[in-house]
Kinemage of the C-alpha trace (Angstrom):
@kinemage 1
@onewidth
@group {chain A} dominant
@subgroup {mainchain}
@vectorlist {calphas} color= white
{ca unk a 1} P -16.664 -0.378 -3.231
{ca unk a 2} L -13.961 -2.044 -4.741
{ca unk a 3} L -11.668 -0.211 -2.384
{ca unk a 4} L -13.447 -1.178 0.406
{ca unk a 5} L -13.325 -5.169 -0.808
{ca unk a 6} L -9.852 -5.249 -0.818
{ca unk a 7} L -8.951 -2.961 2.348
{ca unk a 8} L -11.070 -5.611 4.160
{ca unk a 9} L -8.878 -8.660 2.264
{ca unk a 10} L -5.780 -7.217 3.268
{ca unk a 11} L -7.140 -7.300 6.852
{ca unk a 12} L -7.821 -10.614 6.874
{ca unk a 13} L -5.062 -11.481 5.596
{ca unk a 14} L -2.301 -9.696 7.853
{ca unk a 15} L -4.908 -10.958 11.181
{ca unk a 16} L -4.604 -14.748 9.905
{ca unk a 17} L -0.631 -14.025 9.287
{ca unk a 18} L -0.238 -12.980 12.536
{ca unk a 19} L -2.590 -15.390 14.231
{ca unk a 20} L -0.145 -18.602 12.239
{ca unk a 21} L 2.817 -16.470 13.493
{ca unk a 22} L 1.313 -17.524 17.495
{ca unk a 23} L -0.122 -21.034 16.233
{ca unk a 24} L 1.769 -22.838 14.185
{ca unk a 25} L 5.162 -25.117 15.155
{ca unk a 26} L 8.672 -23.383 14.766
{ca unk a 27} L 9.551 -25.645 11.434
{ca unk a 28} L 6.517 -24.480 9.964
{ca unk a 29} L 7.372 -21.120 10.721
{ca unk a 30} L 9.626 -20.929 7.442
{ca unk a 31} L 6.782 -19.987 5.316
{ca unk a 32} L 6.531 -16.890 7.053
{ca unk a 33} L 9.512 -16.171 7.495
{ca unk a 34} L 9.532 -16.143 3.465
{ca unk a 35} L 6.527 -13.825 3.110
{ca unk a 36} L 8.854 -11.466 5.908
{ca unk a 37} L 11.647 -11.229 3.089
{ca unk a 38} L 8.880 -10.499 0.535
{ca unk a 39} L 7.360 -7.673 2.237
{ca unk a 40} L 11.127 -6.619 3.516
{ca unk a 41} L 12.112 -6.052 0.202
{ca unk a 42} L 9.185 -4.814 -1.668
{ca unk a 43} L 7.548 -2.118 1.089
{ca unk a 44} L 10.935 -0.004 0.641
{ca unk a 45} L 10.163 0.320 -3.137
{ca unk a 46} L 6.631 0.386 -2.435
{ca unk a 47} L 7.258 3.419 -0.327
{ca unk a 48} L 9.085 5.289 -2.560
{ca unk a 49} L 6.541 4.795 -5.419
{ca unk a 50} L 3.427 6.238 -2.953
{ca unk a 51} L 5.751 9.591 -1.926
{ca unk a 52} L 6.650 10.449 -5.668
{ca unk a 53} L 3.485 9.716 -6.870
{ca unk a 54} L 2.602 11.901 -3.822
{ca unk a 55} L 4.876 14.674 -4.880
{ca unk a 56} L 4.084 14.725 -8.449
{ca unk a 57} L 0.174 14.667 -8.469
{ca unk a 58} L -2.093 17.406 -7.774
{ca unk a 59} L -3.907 18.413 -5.081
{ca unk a 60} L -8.002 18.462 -6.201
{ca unk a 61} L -8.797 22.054 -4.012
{ca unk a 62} L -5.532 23.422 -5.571
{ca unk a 63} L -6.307 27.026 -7.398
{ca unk a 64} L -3.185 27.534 -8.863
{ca unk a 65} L -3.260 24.332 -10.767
{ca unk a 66} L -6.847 24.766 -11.763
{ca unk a 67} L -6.353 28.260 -12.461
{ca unk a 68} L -3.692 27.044 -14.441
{ca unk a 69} L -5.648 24.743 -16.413
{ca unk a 70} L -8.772 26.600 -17.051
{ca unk a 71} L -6.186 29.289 -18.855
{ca unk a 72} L -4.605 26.492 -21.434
{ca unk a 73} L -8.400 25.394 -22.010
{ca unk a 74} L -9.310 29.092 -22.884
């Protein structure tokens, strides 16, 4: 649920970004342009977090890791 609540934030929020992008005046456009740099920097990093957290975790339906793991319980 939690999940969801968030999901739905982010939404909202990247919609009302891009709707301000269209609206608003070109000087006032530098407050965007700010959150751009933000996300410019961080998403790489971000990125690379997700994929070795990806490669490093395991799989729920994997057998040989929970074949592996019943054996060190018994």
């Amino acid at each position: 649920m939690l999940m969801r609540i968030f999901v739905t934030l982010i939404i909202i929020i990247a919609i009302a970004v891009g709707i301000f992008a269209l609206v608003l005046p070109r000087d006032q456009l530098v407050r965007l342009i700010i959150f751009r740099d933000f996300f410019d920097v961080t998403l790489p990093i971000l990125a690379f977090g997700a994929l070795v957290k990806y490669l490093c975790t395991c799989c729920f339906r994997c057998k040989s890791c929970h074949d592996s793991k019943s054996e060190k319980l018994h």
